[in-house]
N, C-alpha and C positions, 0 to 999 in steps of 0.2 A: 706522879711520873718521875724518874727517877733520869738524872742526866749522864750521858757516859761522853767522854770524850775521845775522840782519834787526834793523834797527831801527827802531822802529812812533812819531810821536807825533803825540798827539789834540788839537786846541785847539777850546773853543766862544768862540761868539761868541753872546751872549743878549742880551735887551729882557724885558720883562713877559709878551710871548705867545709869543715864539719863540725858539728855540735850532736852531741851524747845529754842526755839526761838521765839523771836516776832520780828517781821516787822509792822513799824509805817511808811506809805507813808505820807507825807506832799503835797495837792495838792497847786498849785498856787491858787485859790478860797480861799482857807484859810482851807478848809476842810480835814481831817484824815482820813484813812485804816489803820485797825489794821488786820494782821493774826496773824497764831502761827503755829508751825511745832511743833513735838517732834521725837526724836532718841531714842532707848533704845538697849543697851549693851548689847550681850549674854555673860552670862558669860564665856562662854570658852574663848570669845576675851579678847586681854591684851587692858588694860586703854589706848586710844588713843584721847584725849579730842576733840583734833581739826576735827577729822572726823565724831565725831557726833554734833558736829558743824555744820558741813558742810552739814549731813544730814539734821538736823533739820531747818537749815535754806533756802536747797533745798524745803523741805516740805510748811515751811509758805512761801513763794515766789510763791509756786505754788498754796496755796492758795489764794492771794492777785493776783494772774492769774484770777484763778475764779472771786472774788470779784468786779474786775476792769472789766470781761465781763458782768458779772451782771445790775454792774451800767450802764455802757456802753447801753447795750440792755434795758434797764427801760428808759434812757434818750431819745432814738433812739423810742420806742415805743410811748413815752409820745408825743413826734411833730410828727408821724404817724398815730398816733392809727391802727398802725397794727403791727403783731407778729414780732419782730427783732429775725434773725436767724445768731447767732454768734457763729466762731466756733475758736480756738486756733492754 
């Protein structure tokens, strides 16, 4: 069995009400995925930095979910020529 590695990193970008995340996968091809998630604070909550963190990098993750079925199903279609039906 043969090992490949991804390498995944997350950076936010915060203010007082909102927190951004990006997710940059490093594919072993040498190729990039970039998503983004965002968080936004209501104000009645108190300043809790790390769990809109935590949101927003739930967010871009589930995007680079999408992203990765995407490519997934365009690659699987391209050596089929027919519909790839992929589901999470």
């Amino acid at each position: 069995m043969q090992t490949v590695e991804w390498d995944i990193d997350v950076a936010f970008q915060e203010d007082t009400d909102r927190t951004e995340a990006t997710v940059t996968l490093a594919l072993a091809d040498g190729s990039q995925l970039r998503a983004h998630g965002t968080a936004k604070r209501n104000p009645d909550d108190p300043a809790r930095p790390r769990i809109g963190e935590e949101i927003a990098a739930a967010r871009a993750l589930a995007d680079m979910v999408h992203q990765l079925m995407d490519r997934a199903a365009t690659e699987i279609e391209d050596i089929t020529h027919e519909p790839a039906h992929l589901s999470v």
